[in-house]
VOPAGU-2260 file (C-alpha; in pm, 1 decimal, decimal comma):
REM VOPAGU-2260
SITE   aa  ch    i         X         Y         Z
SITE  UNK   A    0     176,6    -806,3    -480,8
SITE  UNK   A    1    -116,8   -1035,1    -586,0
SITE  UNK   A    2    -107,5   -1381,9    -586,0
SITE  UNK   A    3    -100,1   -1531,2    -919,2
SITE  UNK   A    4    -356,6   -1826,3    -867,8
SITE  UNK   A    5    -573,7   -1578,5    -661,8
SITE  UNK   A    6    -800,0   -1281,0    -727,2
SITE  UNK   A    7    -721,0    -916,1    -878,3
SITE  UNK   A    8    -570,4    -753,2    -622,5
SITE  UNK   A    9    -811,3    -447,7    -432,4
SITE  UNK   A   10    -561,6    -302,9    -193,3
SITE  UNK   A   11    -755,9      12,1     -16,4
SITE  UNK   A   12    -595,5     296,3     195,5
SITE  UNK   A   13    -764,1     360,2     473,0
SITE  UNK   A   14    -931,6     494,3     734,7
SITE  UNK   A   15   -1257,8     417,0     840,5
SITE  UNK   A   16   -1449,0     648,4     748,7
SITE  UNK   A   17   -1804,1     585,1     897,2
SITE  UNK   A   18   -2041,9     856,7     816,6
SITE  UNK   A   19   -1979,2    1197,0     966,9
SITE  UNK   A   20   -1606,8    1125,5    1039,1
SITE  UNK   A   21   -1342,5    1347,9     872,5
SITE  UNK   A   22   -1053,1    1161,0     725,2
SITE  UNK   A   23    -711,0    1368,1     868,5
SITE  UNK   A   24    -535,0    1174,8     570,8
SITE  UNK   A   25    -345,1    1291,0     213,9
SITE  UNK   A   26    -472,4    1429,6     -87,0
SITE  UNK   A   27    -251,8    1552,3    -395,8
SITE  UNK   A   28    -366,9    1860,7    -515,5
SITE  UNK   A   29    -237,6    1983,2    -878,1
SITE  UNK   A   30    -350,1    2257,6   -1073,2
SITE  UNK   A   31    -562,7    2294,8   -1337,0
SITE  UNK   A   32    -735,4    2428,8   -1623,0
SITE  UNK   A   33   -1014,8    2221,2   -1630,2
SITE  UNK   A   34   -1384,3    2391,4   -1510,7
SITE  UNK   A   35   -1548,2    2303,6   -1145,2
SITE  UNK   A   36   -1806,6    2033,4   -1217,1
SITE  UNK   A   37   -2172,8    1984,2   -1043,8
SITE  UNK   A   38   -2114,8    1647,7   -1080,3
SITE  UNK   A   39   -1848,5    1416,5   -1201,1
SITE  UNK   A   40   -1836,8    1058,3   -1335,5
SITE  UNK   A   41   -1607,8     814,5   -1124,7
SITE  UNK   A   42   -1394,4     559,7   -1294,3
SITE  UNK   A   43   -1489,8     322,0   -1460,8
SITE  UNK   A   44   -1575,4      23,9   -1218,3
SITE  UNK   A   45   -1622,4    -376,7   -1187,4
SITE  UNK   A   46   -1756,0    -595,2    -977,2
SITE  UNK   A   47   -1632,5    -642,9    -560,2
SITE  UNK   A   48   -1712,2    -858,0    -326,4
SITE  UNK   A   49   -1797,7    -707,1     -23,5
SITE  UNK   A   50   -1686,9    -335,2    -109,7
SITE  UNK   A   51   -1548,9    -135,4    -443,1
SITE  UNK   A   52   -1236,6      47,4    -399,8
SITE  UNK   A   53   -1083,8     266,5    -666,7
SITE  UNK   A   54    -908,0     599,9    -776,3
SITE  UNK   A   55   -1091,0     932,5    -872,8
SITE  UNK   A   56   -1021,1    1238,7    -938,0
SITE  UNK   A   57   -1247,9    1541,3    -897,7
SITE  UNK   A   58   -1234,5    1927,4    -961,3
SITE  UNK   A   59   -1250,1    2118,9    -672,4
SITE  UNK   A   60   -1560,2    2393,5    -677,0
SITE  UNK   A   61   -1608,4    2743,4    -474,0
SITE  UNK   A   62   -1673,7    2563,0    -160,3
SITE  UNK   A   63   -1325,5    2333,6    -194,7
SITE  UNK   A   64   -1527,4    1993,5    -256,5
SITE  UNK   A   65   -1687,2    1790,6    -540,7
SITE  UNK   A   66   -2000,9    1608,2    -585,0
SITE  UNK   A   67   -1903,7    1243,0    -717,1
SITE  UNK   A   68   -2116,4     976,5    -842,3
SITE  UNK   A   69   -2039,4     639,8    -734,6
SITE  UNK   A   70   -2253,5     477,1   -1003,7
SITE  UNK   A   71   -2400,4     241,8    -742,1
SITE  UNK   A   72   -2785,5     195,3    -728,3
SITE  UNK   A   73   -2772,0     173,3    -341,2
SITE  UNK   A   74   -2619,8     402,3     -90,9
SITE  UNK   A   75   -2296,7     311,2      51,6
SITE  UNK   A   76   -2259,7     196,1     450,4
SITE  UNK   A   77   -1954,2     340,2     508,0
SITE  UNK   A   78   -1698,4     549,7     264,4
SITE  UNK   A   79   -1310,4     564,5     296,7
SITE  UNK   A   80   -1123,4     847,2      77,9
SITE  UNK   A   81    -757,1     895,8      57,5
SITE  UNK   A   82    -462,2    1019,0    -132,8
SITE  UNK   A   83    -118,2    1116,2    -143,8
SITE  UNK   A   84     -44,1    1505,8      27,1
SITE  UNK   A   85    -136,2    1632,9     336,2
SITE  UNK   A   86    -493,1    1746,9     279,9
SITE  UNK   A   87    -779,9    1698,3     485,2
SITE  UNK   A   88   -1080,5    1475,7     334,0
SITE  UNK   A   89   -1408,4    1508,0     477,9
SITE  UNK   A   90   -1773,3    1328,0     342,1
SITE  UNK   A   91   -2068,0    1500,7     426,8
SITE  UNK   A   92   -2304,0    1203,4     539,5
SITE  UNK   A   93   -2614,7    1383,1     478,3
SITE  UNK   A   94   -2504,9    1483,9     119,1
SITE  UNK   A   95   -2464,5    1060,0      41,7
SITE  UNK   A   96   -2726,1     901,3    -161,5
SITE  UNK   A   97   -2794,7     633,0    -372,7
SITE  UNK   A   98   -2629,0     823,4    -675,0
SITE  UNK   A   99   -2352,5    1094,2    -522,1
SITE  UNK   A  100   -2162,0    1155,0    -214,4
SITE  UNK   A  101   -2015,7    1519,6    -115,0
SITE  UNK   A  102   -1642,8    1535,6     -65,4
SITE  UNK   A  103   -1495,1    1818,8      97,0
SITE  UNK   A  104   -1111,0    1864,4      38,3
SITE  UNK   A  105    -927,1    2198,4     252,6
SITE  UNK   A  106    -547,1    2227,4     320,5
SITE  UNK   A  107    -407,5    2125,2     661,9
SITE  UNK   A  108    -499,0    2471,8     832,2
SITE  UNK   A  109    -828,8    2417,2     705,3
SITE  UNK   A  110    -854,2    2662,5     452,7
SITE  UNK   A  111   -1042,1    2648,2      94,8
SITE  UNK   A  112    -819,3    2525,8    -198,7
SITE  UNK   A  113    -941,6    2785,6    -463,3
SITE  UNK   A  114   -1195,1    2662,8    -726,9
SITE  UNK   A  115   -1028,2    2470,0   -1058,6
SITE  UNK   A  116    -794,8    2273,0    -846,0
SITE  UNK   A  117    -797,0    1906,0    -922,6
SITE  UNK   A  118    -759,0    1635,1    -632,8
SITE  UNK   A  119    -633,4    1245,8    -719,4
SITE  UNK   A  120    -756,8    1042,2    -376,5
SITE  UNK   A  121    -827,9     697,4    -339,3
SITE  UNK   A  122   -1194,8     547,3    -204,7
SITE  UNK   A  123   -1344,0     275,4     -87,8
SITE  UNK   A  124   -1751,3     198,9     -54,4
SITE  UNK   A  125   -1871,3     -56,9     144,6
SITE  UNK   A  126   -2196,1    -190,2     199,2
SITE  UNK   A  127   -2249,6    -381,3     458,5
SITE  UNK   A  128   -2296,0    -779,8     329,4
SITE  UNK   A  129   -2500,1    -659,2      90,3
SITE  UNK   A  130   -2294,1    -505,3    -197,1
SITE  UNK   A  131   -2466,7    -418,5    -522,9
SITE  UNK   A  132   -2263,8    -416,3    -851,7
SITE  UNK   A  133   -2211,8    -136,9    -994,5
SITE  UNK   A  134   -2392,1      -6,2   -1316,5
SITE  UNK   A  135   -2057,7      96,6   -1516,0
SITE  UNK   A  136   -1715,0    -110,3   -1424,8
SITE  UNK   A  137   -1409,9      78,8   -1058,0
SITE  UNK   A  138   -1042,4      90,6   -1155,3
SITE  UNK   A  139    -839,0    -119,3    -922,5
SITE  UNK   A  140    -664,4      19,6    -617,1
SITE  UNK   A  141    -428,5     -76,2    -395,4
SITE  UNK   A  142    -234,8     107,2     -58,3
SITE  UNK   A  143    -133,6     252,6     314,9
SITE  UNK   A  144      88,6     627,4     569,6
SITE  UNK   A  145     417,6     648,4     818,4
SITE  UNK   A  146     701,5     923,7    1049,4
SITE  UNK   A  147    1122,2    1032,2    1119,2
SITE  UNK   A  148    1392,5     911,0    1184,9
SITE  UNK   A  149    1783,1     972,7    1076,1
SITE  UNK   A  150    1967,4     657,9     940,7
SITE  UNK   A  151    2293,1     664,1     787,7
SITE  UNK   A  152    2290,3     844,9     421,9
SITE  UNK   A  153    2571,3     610,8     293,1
SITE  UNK   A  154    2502,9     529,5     -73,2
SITE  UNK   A  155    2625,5     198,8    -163,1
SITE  UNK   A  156    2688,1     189,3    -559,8
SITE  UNK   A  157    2521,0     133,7    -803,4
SITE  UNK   A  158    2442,5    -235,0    -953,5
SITE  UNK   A  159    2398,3    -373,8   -1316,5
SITE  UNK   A  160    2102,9    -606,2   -1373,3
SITE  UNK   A  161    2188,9    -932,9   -1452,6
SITE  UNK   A  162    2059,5   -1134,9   -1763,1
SITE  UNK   A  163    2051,2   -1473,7   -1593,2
SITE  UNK   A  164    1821,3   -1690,6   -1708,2
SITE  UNK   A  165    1495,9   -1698,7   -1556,4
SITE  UNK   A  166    1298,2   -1970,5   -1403,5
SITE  UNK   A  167     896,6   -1940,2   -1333,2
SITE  UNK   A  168     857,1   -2132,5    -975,7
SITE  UNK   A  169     956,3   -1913,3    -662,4
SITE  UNK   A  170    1242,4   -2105,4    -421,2
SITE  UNK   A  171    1136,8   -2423,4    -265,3
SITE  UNK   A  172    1455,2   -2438,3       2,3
SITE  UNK   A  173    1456,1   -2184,1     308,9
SITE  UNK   A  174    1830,4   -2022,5     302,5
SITE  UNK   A  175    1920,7   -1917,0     721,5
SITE  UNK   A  176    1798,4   -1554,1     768,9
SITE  UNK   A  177    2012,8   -1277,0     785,3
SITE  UNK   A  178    2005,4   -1023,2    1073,2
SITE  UNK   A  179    2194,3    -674,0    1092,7
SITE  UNK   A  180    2199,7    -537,4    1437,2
SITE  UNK   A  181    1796,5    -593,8    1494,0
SITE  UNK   A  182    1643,6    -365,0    1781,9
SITE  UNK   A  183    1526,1    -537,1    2091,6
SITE  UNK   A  184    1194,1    -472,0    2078,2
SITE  UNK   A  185     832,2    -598,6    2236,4
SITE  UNK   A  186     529,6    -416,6    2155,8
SITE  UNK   A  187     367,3    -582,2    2516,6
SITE  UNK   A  188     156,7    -241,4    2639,9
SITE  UNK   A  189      22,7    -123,7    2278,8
SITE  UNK   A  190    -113,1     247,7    2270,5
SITE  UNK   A  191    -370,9     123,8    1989,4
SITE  UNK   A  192    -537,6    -165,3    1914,3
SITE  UNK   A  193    -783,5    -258,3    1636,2
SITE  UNK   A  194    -951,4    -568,5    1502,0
SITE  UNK   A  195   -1106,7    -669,3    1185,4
SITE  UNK   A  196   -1297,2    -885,1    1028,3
SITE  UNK   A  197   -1369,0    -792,5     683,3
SITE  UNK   A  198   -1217,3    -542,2     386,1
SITE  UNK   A  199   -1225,8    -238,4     635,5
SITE  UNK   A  200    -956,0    -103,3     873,7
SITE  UNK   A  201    -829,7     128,7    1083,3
SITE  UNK   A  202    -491,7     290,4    1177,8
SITE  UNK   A  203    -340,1     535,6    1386,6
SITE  UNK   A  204     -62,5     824,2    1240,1
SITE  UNK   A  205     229,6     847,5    1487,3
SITE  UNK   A  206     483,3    1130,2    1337,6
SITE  UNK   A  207     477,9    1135,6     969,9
SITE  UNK   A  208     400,0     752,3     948,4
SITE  UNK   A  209      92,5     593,4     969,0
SITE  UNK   A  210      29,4     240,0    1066,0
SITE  UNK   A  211    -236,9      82,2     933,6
SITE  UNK   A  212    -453,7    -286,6     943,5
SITE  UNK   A  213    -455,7    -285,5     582,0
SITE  UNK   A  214    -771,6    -511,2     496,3
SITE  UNK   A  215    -791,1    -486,1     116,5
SITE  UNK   A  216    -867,7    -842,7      -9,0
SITE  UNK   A  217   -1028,4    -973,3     353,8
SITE  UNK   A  218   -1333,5   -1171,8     371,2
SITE  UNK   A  219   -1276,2   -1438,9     594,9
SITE  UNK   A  220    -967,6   -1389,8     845,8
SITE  UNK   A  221    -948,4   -1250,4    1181,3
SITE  UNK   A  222    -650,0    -920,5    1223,1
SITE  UNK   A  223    -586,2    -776,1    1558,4
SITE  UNK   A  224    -295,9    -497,1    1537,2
SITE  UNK   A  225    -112,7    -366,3    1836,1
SITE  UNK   A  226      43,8     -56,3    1787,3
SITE  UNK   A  227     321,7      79,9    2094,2
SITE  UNK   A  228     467,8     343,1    1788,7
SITE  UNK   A  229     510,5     383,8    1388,6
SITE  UNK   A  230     854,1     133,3    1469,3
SITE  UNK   A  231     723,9    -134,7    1692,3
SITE  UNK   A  232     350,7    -300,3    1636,7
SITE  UNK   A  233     214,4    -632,7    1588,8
SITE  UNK   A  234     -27,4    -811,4    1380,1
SITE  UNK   A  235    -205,9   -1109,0    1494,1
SITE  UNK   A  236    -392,0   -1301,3    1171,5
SITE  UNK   A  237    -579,1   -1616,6    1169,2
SITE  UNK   A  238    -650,3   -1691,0     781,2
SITE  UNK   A  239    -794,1   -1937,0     626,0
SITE  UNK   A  240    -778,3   -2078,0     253,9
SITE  UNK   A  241    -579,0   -1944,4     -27,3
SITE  UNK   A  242    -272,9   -1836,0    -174,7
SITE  UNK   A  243    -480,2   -1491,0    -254,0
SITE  UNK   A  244    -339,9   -1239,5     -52,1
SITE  UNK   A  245    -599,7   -1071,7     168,2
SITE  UNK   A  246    -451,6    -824,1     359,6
SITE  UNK   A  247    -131,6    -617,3     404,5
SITE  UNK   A  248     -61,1    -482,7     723,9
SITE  UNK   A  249     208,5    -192,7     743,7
SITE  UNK   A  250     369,4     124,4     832,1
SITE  UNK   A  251     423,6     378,5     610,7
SITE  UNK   A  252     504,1     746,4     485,8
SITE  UNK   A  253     294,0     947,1     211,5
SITE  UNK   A  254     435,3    1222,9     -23,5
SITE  UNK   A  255     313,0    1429,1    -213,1
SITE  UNK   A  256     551,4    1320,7    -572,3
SITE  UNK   A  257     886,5    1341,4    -390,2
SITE  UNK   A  258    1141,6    1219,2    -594,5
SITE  UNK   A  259    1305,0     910,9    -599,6
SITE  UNK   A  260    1641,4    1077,1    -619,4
SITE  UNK   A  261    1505,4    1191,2    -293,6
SITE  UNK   A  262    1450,8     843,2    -108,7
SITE  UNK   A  263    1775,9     661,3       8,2
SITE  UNK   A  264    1722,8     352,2     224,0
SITE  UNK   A  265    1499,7     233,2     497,0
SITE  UNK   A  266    1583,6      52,3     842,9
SITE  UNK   A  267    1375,7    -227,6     929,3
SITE  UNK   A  268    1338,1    -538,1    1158,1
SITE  UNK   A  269    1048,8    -805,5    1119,2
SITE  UNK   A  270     957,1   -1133,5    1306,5
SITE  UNK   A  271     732,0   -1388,1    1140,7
SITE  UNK   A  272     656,8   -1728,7    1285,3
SITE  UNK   A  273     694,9   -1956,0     995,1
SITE  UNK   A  274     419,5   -2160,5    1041,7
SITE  UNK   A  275     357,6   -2461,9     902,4
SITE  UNK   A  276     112,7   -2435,6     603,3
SITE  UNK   A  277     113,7   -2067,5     628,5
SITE  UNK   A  278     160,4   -1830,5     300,6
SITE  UNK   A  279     280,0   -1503,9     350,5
SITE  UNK   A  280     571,6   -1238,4     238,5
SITE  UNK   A  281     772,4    -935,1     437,7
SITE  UNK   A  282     791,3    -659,7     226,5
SITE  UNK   A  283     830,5    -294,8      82,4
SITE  UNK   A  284     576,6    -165,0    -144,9
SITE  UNK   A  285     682,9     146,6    -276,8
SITE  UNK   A  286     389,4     335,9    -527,6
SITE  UNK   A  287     609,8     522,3    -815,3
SITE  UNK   A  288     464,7     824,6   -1023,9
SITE  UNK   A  289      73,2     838,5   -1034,6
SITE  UNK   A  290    -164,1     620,7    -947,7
SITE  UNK   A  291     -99,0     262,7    -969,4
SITE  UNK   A  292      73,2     163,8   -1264,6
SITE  UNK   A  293     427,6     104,7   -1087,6
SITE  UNK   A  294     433,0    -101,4    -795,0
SITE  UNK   A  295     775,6    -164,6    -629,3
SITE  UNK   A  296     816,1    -484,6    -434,9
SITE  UNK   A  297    1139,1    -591,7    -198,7
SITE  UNK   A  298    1014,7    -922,6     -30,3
SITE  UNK   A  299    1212,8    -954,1     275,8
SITE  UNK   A  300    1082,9   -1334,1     336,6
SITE  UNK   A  301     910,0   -1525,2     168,8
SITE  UNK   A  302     696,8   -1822,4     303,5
SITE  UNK   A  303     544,6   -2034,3      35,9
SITE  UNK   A  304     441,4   -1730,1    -169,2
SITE  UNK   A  305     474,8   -1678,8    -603,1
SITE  UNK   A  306     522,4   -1257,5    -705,0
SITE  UNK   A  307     298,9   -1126,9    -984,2
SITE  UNK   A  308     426,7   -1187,0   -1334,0
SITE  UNK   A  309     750,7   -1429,4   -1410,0
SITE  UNK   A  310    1095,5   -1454,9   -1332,1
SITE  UNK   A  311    1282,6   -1249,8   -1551,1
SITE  UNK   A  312    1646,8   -1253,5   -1391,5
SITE  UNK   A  313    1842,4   -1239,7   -1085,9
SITE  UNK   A  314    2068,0    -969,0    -912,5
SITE  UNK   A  315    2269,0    -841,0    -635,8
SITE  UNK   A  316    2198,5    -515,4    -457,2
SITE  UNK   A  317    2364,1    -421,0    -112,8
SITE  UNK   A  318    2507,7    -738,8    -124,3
SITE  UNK   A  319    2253,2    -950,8    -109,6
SITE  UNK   A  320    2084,6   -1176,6    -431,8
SITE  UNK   A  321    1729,1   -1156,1    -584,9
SITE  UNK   A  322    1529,5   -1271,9    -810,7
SITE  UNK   A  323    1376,6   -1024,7   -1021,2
SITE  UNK   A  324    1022,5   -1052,5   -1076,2
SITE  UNK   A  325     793,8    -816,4   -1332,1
SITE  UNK   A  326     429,9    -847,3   -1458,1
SITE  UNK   A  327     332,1    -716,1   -1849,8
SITE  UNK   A  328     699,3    -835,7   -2022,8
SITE  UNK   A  329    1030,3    -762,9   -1890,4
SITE  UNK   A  330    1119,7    -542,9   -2229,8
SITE  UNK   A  331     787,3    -319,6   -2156,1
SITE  UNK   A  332     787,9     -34,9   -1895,7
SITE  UNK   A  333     547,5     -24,6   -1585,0
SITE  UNK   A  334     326,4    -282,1   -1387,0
SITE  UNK   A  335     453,4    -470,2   -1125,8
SITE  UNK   A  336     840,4    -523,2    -970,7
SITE  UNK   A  337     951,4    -771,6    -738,1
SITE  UNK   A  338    1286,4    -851,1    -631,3
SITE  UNK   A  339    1291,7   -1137,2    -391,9
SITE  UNK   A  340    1611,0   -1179,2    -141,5
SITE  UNK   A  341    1701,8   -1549,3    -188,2
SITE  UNK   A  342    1805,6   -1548,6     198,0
SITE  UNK   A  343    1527,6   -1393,0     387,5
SITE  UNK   A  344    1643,6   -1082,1     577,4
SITE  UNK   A  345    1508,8   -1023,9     912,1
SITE  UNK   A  346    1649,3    -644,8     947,0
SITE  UNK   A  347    1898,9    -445,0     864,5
SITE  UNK   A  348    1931,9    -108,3     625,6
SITE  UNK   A  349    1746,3    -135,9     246,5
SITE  UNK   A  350    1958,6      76,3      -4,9
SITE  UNK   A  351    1628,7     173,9    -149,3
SITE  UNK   A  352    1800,8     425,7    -377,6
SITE  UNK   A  353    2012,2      82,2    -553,9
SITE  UNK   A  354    1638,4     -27,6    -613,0
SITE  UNK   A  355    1534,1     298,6    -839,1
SITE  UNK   A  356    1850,7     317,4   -1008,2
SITE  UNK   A  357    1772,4     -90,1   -1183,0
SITE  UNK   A  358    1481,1      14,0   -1253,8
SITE  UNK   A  359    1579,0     274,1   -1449,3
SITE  UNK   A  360    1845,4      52,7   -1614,1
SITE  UNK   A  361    1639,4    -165,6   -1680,4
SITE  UNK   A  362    1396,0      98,5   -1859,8
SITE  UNK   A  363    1086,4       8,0   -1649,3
SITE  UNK   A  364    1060,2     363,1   -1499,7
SITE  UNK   A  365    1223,0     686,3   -1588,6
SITE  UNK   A  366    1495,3     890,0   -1451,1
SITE  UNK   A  367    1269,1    1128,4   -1302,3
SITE  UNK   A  368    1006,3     959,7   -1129,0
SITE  UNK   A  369     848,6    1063,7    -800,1
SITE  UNK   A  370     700,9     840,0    -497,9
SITE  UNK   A  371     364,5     914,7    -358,1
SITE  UNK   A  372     422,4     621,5     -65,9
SITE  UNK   A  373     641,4     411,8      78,2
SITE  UNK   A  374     524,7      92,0     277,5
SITE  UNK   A  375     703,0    -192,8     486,3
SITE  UNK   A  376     450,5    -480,6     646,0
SITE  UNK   A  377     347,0    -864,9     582,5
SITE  UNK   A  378     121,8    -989,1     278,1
SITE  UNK   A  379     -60,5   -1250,8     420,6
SITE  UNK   A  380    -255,0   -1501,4     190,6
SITE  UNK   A  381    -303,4   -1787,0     488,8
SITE  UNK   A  382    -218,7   -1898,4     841,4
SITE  UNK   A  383    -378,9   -2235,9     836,7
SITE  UNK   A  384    -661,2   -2083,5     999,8
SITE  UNK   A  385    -460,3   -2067,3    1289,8
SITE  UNK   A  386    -357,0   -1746,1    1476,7
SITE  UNK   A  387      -1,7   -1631,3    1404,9
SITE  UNK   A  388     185,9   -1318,1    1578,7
SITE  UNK   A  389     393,0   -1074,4    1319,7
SITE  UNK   A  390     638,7    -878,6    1489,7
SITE  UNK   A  391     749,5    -486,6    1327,8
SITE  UNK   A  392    1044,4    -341,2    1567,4
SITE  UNK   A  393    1220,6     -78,6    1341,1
SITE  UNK   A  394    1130,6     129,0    1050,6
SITE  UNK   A  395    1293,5     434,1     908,0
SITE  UNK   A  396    1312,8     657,5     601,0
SITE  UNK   A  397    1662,1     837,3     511,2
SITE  UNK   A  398    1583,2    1108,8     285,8
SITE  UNK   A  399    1811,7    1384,2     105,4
């Protein structure tokens, strides 16, 4: 969720992809009628700082890949492409110019999609600390992957949203955290470990979650992640500046348009220090229907951090009260949906399902919409350029 005193939010997915490496990520594929292209135009774009991230979509030719042009007048450093599925993404480094780059797109086997097929993936160019501007404006985007796990499919009913008048200034009072049967947990011996420094990194797929140093917004903060599985890992940031956020690191699962009828809760358990000066949220970030025109937010905890958009009620879902939070109008469908817990909740079970079903009350998404990810990890604007340890012990999708 961006700030709403910083910057447009750029949240990349993401793997690394320096040249020659083949991204083992997600792709939706969909059928189509439209012709394979030579070459074809990428989104519309504006101006990044460091990097450009955005969504594309190309049409898959004989060889299963695309030529795109990145509208750039320099040739990208370093590419990442991603997407929703369980394709296989590869960039062809010696195929990248200052004009095109070759993407390569084959199912999990590694066979050829046939010719016709369009593919919706994510990317992200970077170049170096010397980023050109692009000649025509990127379209914003945002995201993260994650693995199994059987909770409880006990469906708690369904809730009306309230009308209760809203307020525009986030709580100022910390209410006692609420705990439900947290793991014991210590990521001390980590499998994986990565560090960054800028708007690129890494992560690691255990199972059918990924976790991932999200570094979408970074420019000036320091991220180590430790990673001992997809349901214990730890983030160590030291920010500086801003209510901005700059990075969100997280676990999480990809689909390819799974329903939402289809998604029923989530265990989770999260430490954060609470530091003094520090600006920061827990939360799920859950992509619904295409793209990224419906971002679902469940903030956790909140430390001295406003959601996107106003105040436009409050509610109670699994027994627990939020504020309800939307950007473009709370009569208009779309954008972005936040429902803060007034008492922060250090773990337990999210009803996710409870979630979908007031949205669709409310008329902000409809009955049949589908998920293309589902993410649980920190937003983190500042530390007080101090380091500060984030602690993920459980994490787990109950599906139907």
């Amino acid at each position: 969720m961006p700030s709403s005193t910083g910057p447009t939010r750029r949240r990349v997915t993401a793997i690394l992809l320096a040249f020659g490496a083949v991204i083992a990520g997600s792709a939706a594929v969909y059928a189509t009628q439209d012709s394979p292209s030579a070459v074809v135009a990428a989104p519309a774009a504006a101006e990044e700082p460091s990097g450009t991230g955005r969504v594309e979509t190309c049409v898959l030719d004989a060889n299963s890949g695309c030529t795109q042009a990145h509208h750039f007048a320099k040739k990208p450093s370093s590419i990442v492409a991603m997407g929703s599925g369980s394709s296989i993404l590869s960039i062809d480094p010696s195929l990248t110019n200052d004009k095109t780059y070759r993407l390569k797109v084959v199912r999990p086997d590694g066979s050829r999609y046939p010719a016709g097929r369009s593919v919706r993936f994510s990317v992200h160019y970077d170049f170096g600390t010397d980023a050109p501007a692009p000649t025509s404006p990127p379209t914003v985007t945002p995201t993260t992957t994650p693995s199994t796990t059987t909770p409880s499919t006990t469906t708690p009913s369904t809730t009306t949203p309230s009308t209760t008048t809203p307020s525009t200034t986030p709580p100022t009072s910390t209410p006692t955290p609420t705990n439900t049967a947290s793991p014991v947990k210590s990521c001390t011996n980590p499998s994986f470990t990565t560090t960054s420094t800028n708007n690129q990194g890494d992560g690691r797929s255990y199972g059918a979650y990924y976790v991932h140093n999200n570094m979408w917004n970074n420019s000036n903060g320091t991220y180590t992640m430790g990673v001992c599985n997809f349901d214990n890992w730890y983030e160590v940031a030291t920010q500086p500046d801003g209510t901005a956020v700059r990075a969100y690191p997280n676990v999480h699962k990809d689909y390819n348009d799974k329903p939402l009828s289809q998604i029923q809760s989530a265990r989770f358990a999260a430490n954060s220090p609470r530091c003094a000066g520090c600006i920061y949220n827990v939360a799920f970030d859950i992509w619904i229907n295409n793209d990224f025109d419906n971002e679902l937010m469940i903030w956790t905890e909140n430390h001295n951090q406003r959601p996107a958009g106003s105040q436009v009620g409050t509610t109670t879902i699994g027994g627990h009260e939020y504020q309800v939070w939307k950007s473009g109008g709370a009569t208009s469908p779309g954008g972005v949906f936040t429902y803060l817990s007034v008492t922060p909740q250090l773990s337990g079970t999210m009803p996710l399902q409870l979630f979908f079903k007031d949205l669709e009350a409310r008329k902000w998404i409809p009955a049949n919409s589908t998920t293309w990810q589902v993410d649980y990890g920190v937003e983190i604007c500042d530390t007080n350029n101090t380091p500060q340890r984030f602690n993920f012990t459980d994490f787990a999708i109950t599906e139907s």
